[in-house]
N, CA, C and O of each residue as an XYZ file, in Angstrom:
836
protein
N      -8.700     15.712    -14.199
C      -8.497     15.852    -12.755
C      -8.526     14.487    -12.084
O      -9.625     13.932    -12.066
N      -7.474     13.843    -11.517
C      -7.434     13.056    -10.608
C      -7.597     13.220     -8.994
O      -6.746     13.885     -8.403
N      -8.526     12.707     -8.367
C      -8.992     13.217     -6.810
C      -8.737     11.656     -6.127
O      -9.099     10.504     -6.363
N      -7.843     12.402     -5.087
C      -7.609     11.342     -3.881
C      -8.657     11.244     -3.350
O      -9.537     11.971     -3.812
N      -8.919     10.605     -2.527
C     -10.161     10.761     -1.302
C      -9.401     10.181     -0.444
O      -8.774      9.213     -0.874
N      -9.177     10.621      1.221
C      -8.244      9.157      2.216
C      -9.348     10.117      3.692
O      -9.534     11.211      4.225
N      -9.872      8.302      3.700
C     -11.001      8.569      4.851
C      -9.760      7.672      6.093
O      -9.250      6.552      6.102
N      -9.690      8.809      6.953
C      -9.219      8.263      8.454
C      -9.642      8.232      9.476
O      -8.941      8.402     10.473
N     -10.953      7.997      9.519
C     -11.660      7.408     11.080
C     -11.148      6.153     11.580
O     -10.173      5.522     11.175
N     -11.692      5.970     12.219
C     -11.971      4.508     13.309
C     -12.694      4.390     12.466
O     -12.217      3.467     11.806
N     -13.948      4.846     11.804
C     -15.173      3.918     11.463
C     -15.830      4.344     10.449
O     -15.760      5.527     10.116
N     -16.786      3.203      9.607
C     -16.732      3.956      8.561
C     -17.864      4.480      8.790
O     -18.088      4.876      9.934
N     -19.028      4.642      7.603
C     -19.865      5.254      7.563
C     -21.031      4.750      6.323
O     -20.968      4.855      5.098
N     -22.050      4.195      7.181
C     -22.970      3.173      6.473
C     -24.288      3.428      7.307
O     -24.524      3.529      8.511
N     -25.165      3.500      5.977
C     -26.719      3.645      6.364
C     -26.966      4.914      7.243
O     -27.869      5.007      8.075
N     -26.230      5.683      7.009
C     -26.444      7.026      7.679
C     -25.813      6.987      9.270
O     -26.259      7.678     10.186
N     -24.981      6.283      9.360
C     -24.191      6.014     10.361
C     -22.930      5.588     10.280
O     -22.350      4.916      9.428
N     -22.397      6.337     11.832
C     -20.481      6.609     11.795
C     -19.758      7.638     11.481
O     -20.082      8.687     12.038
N     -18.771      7.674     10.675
C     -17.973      8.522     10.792
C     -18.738      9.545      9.947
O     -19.326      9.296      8.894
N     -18.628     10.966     10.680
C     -19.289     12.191      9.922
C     -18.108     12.947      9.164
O     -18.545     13.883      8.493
N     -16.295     12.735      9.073
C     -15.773     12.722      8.280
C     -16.176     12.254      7.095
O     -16.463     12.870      6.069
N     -16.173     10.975      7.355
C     -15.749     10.129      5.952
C     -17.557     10.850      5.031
O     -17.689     11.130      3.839
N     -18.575     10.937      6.089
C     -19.480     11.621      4.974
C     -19.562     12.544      4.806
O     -20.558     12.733      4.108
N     -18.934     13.652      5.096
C     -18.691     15.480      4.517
C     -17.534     15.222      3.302
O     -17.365     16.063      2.419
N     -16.846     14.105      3.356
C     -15.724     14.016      2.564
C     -16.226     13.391      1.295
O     -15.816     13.717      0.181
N     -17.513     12.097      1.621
C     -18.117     11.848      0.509
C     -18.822     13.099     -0.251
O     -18.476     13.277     -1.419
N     -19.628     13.839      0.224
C     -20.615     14.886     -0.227
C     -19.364     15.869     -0.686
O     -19.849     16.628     -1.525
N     -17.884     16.201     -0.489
C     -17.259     17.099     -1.584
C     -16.680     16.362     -2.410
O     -16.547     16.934     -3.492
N     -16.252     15.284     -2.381
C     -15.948     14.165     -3.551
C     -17.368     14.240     -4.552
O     -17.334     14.630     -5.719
N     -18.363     13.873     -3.982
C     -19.480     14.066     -5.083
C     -19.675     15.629     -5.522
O     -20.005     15.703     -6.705
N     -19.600     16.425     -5.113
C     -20.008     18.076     -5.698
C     -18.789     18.226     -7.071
O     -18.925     18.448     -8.274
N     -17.465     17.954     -6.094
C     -16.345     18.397     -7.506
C     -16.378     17.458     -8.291
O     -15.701     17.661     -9.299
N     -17.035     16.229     -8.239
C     -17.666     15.169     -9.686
C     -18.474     15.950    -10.400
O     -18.481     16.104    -11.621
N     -19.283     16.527     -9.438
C     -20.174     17.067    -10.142
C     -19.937     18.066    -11.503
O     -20.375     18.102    -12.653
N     -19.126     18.733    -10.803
C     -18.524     20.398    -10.935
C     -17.540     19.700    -12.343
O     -17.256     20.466    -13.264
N     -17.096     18.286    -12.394
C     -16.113     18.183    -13.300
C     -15.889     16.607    -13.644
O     -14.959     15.902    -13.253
N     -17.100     16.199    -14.566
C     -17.624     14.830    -14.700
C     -16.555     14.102    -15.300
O     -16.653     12.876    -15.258
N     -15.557     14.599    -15.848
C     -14.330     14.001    -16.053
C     -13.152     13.184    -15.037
O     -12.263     12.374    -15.299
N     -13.457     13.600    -14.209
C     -12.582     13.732    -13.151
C     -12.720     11.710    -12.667
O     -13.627     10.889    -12.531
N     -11.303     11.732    -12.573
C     -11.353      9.936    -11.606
C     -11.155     10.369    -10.167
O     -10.771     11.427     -9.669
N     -11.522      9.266     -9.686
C     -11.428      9.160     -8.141
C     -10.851      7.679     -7.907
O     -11.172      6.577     -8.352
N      -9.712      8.194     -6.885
C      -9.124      6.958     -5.918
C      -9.948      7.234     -4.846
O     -10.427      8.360     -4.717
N     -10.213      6.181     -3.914
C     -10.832      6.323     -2.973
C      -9.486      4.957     -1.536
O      -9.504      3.747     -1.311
N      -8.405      6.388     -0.883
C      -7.911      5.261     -0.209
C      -8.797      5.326      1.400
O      -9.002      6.410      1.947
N      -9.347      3.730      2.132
C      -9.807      4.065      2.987
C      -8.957      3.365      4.203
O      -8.450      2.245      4.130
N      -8.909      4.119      5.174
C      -7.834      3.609      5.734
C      -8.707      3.137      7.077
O      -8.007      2.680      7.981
N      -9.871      3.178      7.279
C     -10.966      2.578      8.174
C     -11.077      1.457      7.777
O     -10.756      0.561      8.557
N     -11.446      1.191      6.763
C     -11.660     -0.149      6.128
C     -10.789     -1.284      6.061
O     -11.111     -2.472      6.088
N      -8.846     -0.425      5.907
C      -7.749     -1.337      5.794
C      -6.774     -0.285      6.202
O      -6.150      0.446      5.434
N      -6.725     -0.295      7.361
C      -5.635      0.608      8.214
C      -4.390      0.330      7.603
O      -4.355     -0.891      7.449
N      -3.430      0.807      7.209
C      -2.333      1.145      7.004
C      -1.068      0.619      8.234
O      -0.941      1.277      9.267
N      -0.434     -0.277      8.041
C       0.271     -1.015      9.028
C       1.547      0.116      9.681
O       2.549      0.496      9.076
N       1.137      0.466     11.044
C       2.646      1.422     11.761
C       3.590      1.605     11.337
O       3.753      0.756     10.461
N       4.642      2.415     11.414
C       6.078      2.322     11.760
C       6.587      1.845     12.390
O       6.746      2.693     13.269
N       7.205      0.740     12.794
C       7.846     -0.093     13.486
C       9.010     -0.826     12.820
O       9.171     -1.103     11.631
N       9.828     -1.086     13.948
C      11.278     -1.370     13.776
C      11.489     -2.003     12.529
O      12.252     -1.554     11.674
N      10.725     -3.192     12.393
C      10.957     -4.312     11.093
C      10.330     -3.225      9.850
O      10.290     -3.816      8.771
N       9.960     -2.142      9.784
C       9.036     -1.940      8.618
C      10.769     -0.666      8.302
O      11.365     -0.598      7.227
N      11.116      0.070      9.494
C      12.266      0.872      9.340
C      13.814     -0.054      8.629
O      14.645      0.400      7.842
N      13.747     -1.766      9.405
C      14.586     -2.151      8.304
C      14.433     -2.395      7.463
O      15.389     -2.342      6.688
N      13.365     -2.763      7.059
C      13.119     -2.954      5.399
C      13.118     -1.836      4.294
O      13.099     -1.991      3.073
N      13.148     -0.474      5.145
C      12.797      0.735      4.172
C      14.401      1.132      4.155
O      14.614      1.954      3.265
N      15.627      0.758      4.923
C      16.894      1.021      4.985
C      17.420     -0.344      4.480
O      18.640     -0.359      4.637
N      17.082     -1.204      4.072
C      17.790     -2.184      3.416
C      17.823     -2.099      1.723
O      16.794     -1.812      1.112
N      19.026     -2.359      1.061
C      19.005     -1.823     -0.501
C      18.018     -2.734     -0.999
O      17.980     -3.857     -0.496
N      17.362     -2.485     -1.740
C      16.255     -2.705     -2.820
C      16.870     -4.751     -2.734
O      16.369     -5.662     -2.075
N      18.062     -4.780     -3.682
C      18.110     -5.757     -3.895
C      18.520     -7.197     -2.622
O      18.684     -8.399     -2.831
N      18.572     -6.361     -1.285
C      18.761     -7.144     -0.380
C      17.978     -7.569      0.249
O      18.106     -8.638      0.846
N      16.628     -6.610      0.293
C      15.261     -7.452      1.108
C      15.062     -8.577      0.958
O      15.233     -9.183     -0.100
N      14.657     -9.055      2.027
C      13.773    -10.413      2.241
C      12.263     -9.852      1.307
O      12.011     -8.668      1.080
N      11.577    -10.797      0.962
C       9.888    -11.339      0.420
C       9.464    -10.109      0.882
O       9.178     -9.029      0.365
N       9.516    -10.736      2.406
C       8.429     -9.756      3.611
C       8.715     -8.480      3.247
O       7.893     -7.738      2.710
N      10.270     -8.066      3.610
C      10.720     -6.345      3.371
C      10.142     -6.266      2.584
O       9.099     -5.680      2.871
N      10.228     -6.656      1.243
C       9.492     -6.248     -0.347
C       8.273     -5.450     -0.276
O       7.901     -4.359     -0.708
N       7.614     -6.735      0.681
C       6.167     -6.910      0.815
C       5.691     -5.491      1.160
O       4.961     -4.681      0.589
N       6.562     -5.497      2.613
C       6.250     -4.208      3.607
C       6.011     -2.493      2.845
O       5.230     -1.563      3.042
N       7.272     -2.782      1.829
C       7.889     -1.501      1.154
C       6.819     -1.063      0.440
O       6.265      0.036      0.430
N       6.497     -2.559     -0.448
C       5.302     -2.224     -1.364
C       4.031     -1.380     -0.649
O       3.637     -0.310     -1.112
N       3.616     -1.828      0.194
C       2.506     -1.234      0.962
C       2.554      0.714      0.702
O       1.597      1.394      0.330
N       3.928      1.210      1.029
C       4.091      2.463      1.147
C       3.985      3.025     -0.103
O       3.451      4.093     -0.403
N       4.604      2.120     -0.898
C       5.265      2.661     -2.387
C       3.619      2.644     -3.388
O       3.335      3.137     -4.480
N       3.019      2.040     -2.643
C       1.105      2.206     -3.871
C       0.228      3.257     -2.845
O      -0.698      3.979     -3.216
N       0.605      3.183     -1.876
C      -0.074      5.150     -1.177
C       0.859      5.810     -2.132
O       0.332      6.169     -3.185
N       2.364      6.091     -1.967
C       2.929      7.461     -2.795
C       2.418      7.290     -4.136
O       1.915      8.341     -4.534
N       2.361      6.287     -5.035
C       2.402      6.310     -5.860
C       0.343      7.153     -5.816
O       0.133      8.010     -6.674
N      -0.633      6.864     -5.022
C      -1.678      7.160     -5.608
C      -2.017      9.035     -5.435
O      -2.872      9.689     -6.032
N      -0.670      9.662     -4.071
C      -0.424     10.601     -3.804
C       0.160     11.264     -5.005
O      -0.706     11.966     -5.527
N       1.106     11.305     -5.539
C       1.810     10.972     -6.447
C       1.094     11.867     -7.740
O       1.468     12.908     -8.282
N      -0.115     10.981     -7.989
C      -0.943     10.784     -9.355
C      -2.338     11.968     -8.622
O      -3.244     12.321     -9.377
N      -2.320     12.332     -7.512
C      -3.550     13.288     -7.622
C      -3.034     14.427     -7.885
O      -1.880     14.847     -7.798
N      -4.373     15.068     -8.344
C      -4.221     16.328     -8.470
C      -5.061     17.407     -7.379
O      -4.763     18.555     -7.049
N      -6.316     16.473     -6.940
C      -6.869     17.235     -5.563
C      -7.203     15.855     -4.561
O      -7.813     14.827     -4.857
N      -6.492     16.295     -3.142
C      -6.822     15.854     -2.129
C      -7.489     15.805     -1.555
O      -7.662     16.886     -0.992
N      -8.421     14.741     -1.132
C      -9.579     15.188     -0.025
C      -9.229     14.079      1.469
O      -9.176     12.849      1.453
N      -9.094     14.710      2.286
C      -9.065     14.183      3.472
C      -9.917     14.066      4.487
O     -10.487     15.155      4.542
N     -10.285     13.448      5.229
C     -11.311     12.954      5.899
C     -10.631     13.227      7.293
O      -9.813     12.350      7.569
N     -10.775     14.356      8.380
C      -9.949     14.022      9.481
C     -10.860     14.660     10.683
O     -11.055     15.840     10.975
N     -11.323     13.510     11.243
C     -12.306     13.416     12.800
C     -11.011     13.830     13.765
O      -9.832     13.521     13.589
N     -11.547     14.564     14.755
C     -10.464     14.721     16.145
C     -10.467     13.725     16.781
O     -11.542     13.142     16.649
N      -9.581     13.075     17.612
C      -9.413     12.230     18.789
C      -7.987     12.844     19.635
O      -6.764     12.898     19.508
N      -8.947     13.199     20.452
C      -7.552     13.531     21.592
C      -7.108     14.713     21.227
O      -6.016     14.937     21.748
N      -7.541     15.698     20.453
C      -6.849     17.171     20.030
C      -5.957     17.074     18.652
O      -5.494     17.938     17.907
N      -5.915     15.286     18.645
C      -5.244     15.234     16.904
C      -5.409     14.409     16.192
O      -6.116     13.532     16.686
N      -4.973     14.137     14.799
C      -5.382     13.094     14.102
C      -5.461     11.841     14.339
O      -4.885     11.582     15.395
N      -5.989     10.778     13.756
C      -6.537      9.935     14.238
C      -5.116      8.832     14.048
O      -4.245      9.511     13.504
N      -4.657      7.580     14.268
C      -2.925      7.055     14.492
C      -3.236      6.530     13.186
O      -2.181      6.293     12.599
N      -4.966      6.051     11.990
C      -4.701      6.154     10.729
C      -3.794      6.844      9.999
O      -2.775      6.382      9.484
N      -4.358      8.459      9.949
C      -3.666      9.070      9.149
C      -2.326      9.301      9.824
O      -1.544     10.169      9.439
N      -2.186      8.810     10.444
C      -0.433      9.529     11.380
C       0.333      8.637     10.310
O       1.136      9.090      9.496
N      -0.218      6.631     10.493
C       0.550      5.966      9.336
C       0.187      6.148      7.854
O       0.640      5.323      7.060
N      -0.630      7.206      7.381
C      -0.450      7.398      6.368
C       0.767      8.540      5.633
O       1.386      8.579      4.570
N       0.688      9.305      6.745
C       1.477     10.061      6.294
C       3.591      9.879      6.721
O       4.690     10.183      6.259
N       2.960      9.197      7.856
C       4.204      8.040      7.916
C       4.821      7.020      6.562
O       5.789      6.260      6.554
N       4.030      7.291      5.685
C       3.891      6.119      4.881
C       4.459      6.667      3.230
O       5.114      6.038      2.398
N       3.862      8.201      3.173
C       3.887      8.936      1.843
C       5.204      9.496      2.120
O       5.915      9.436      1.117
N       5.730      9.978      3.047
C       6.746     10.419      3.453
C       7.817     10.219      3.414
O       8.382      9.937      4.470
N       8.665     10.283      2.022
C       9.566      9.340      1.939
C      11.194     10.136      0.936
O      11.310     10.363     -0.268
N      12.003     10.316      1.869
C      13.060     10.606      1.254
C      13.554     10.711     -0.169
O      14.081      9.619     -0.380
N      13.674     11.540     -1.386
C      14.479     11.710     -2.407
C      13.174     11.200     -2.927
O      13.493     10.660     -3.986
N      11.877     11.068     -2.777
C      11.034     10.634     -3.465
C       9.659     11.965     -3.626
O       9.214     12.562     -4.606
N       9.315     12.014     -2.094
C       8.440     12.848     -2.014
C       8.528     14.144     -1.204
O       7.649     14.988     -1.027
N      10.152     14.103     -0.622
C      10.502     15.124     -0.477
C      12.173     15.334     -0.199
O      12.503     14.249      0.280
N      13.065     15.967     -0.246
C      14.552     16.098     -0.405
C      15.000     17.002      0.302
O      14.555     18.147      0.385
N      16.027     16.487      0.928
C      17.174     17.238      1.936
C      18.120     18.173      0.698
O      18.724     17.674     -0.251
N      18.005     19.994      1.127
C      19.141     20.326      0.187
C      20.193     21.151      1.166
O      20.470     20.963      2.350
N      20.706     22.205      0.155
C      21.528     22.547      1.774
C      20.470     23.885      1.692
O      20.845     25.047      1.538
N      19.696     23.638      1.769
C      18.715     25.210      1.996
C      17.819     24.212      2.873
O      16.803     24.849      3.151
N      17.756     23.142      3.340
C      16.847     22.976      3.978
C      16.059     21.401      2.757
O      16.400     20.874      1.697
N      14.864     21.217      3.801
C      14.200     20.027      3.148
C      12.889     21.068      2.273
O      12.291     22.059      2.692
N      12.800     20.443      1.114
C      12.314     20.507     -0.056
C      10.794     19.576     -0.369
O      11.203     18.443     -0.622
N       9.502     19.569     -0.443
C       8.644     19.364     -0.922
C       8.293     19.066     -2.381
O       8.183     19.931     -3.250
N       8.108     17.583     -2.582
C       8.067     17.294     -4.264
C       6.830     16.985     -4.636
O       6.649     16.620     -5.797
N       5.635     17.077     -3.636
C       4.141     16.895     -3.884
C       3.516     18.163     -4.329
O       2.350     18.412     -4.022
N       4.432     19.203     -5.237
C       3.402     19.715     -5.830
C       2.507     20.289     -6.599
O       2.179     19.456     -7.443
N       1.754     21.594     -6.801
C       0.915     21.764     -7.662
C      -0.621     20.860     -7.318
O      -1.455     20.655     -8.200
N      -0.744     20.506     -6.234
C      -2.169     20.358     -5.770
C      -2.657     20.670     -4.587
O      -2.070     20.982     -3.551
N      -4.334     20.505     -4.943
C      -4.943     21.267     -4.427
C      -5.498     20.258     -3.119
O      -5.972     19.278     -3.694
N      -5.642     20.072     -1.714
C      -5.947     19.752     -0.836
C      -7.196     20.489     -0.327
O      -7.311     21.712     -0.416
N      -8.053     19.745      0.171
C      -8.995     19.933      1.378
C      -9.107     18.831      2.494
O      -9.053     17.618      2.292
N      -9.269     19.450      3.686
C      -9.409     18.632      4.881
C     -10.575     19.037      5.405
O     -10.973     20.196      5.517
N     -11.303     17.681      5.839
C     -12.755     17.756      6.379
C     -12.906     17.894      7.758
O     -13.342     16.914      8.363
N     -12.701     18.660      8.230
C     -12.185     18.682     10.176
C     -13.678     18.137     10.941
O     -14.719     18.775     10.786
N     -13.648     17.568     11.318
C     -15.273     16.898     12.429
C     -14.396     16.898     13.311
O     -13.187     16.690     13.210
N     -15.588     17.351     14.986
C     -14.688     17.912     16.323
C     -16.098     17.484     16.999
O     -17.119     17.423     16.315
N     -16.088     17.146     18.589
C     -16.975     16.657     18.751
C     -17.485     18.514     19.953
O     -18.532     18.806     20.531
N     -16.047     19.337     19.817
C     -16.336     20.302     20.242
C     -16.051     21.354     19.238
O     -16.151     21.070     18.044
N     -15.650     22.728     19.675
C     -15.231     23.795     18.973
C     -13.851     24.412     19.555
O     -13.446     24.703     20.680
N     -13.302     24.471     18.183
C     -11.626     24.174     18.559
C     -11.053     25.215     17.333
O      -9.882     25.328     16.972
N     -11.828     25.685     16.991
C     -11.380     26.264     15.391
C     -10.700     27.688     16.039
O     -11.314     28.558     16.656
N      -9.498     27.666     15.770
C      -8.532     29.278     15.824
C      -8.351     29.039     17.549
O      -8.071     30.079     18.146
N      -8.440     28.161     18.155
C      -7.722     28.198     19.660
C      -6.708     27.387     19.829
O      -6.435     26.316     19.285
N      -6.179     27.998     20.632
C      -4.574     26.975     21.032
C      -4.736     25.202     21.257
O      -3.858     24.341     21.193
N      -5.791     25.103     21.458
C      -6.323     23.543     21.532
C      -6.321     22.886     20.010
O      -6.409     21.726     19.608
N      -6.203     23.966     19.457
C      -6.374     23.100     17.869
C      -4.951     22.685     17.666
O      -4.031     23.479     17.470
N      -4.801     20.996     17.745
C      -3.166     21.149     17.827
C      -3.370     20.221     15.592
O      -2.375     20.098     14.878
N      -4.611     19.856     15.187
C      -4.644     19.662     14.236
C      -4.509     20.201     12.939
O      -3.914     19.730     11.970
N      -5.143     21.256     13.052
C      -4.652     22.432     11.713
C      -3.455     22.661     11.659
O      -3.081     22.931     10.518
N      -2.129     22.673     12.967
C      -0.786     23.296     12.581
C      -0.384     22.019     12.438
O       0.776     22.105     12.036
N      -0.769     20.531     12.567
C       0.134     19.389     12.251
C      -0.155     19.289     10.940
O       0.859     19.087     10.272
N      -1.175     19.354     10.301
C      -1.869     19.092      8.865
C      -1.015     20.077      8.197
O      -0.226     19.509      7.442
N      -0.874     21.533      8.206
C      -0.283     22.332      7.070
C       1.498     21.963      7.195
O       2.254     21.891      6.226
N       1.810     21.802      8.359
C       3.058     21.393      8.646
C       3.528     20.126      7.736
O       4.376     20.149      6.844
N       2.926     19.255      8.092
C       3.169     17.753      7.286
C       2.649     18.027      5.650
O       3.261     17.266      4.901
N       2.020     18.605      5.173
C       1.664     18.628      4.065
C       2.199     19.586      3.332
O       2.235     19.513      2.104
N       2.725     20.707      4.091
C       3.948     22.036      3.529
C       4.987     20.980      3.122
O       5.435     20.982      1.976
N       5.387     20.056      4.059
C       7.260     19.773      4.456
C       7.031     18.951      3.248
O       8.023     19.071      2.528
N       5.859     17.909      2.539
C       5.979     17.587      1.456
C       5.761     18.331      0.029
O       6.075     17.872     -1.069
N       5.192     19.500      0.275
C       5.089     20.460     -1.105
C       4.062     20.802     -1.440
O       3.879     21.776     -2.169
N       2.846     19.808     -0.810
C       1.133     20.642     -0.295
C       0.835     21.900     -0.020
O      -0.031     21.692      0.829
N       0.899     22.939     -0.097
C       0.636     24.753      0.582
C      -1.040     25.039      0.326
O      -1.816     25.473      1.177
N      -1.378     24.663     -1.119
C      -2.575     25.123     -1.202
C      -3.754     23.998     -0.266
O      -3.938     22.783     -0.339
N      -4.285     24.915      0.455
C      -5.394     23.904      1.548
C      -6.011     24.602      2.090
O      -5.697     25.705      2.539
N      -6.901     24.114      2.129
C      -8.323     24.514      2.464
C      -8.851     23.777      3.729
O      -8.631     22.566      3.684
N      -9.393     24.142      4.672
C      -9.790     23.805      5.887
C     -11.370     23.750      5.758
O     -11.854     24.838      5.447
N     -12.235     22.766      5.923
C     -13.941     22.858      5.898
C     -14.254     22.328      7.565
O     -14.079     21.119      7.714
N     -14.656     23.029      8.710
C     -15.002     22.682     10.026
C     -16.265     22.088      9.780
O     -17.076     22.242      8.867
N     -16.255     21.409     10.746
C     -17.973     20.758     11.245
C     -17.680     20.800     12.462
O     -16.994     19.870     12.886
N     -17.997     21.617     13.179
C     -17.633     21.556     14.958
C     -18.631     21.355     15.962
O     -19.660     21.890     15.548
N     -18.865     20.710     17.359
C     -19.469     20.259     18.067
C     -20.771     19.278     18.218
O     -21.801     19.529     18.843
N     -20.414     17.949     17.392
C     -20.832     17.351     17.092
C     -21.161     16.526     18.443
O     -21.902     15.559     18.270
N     -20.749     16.751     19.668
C     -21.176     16.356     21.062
C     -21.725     17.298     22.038
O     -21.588     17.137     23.251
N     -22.486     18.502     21.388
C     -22.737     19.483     22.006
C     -24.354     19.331     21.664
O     -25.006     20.374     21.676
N     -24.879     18.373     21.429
C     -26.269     18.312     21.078
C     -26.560     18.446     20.149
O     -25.784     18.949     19.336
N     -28.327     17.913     19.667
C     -28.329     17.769     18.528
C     -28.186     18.816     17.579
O     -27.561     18.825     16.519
N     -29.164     20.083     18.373
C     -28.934     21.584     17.630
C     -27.923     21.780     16.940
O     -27.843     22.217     15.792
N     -26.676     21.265     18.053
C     -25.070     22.036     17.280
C     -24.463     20.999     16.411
O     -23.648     21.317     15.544
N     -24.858     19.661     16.625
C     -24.885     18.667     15.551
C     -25.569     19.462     14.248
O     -24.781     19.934     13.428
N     -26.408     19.560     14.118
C     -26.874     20.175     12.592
C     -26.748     21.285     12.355
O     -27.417     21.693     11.405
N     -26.064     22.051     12.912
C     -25.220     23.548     12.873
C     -23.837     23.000     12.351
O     -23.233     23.534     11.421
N     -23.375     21.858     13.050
C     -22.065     21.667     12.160
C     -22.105     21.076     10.962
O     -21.078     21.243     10.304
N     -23.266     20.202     10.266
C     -23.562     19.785      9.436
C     -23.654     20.847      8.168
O     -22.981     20.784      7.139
N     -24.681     21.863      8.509
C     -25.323     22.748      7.631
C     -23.559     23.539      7.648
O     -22.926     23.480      6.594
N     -23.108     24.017      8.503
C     -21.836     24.753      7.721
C     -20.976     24.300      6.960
O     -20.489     24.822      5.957
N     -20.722     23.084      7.533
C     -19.377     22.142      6.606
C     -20.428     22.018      5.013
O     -19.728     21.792      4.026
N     -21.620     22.116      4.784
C     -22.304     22.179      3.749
C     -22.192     23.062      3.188
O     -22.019     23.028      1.970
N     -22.235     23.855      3.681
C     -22.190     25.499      3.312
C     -20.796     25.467      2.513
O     -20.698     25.808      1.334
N     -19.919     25.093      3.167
C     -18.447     25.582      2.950
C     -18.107     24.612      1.515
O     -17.512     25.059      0.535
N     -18.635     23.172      1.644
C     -18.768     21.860      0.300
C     -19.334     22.835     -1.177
O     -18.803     22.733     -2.283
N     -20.761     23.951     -0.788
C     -21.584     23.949     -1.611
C     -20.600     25.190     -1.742
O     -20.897     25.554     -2.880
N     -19.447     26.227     -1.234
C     -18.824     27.185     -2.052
C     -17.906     26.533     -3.028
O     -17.808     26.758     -4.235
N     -17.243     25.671     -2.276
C     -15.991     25.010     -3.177
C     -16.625     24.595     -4.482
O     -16.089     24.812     -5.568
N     -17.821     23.973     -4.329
C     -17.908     22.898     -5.482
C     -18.727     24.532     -6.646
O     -19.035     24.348     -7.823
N     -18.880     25.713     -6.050
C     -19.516     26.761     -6.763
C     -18.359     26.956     -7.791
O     -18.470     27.033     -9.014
N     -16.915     27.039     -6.831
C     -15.788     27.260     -7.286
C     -15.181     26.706     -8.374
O     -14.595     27.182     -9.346
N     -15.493     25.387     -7.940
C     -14.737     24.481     -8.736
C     -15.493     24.345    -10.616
O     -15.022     23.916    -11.669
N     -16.740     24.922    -10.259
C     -17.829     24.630    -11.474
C     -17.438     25.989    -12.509
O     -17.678     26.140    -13.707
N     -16.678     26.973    -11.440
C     -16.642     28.249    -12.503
C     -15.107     27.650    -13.009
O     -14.796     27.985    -14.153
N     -14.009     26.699    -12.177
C     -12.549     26.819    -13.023
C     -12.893     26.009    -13.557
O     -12.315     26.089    -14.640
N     -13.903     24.642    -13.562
C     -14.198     23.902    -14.434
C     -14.766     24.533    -16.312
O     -15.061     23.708    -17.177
């Protein structure tokens, strides 16, 4: 088993502080180790080394033929082409995704800006566009600083299955931690469930293991 990990906060998470993504995402990265001591881990963090936009110069370099780029284009391309490639090579996803503003954080927007890539990771047919990511298994770590789960405000769950369907992702799993600005009470109410939900998967994962 090969496991992605891609933490997309603003921030990371050190000494028991920061992003409460990136640590619900550590604690199911460690359970399905657990569950399956074989298993490697990539760990991409995109807090640590944000992932450079979409922008004009990065769109000509990804439309210029291979052998015509400039250094830089090369350079740029490369950047995208070692995310797909580590997308590519998993077999379970773990995502790290805090709310800001009702949606993902503009990390993961350029990450998935980034994996997203024509005749590679996914294909135009005449039935429509086609998904080549798959046969794996995804989880997303949702942290909310309110409660948003199953209301029209959740504009994150339908961008996540959307973007991760259109590449060939279907199987996914959703783990909430919700109202993490609602005091401390509901702070460790969202803690203890997103635990709850870590300690079924990794139950899961120990019986297909």
């Amino acid at each position: 088993m090969n496991i992605l990990q891609v933490n997309s906060s603003a921030r990371s998470w050190n000494n028991g502080q920061g992003s409460q993504s990136t640590r619900l995402a550590n604690e199911l990265v460690a359970e399905l180790r657990t569950a399956n001591p074989d298993a490697s881990l990539t760990v991409r963090d995109l807090t640590a080394n944000p992932h450079p936009v979409l922008d004009e110069a990065t769109l000509g370099a990804l439309f210029t033929p291979v052998e015509q780029r400039t250094a830089a284009q090369a350079a740029r391309v490369a950047l995208d082409d070692a995310l797909i490639a580590e997308i590519q090579a998993a077999d379970v996803v773990v995502l790290g995704v805090p709310m800001i503003n009702f949606g993902v954080t503009s990390q993961l927007k350029s990450w998935f800006d980034a994996i997203a890539k024509a005749r590679v990771t996914f294909a135009y047919t005449e039935k429509g566009p086609v998904g080549l990511l798959t046969g794996k298994k995804v989880y997303a770590v949702l942290t909310r600083g309110g409660v948003y789960r199953d209301q029209p405000s959740d504009s994150q769950v339908p961008y996540l299955r959307t973007m991760l369907g259109f590449l060939g992702m279907t199987d996914v799993e959703f783990i909430y931690a919700e109202g993490f600005a609602m005091g401390p009470d509901a702070e460790a109410r969202a803690i203890e469930s997103a635990r709850a939900e870590i300690a079924r998967i990794a139950g899961g994962a120990a019986v297909a293991a």
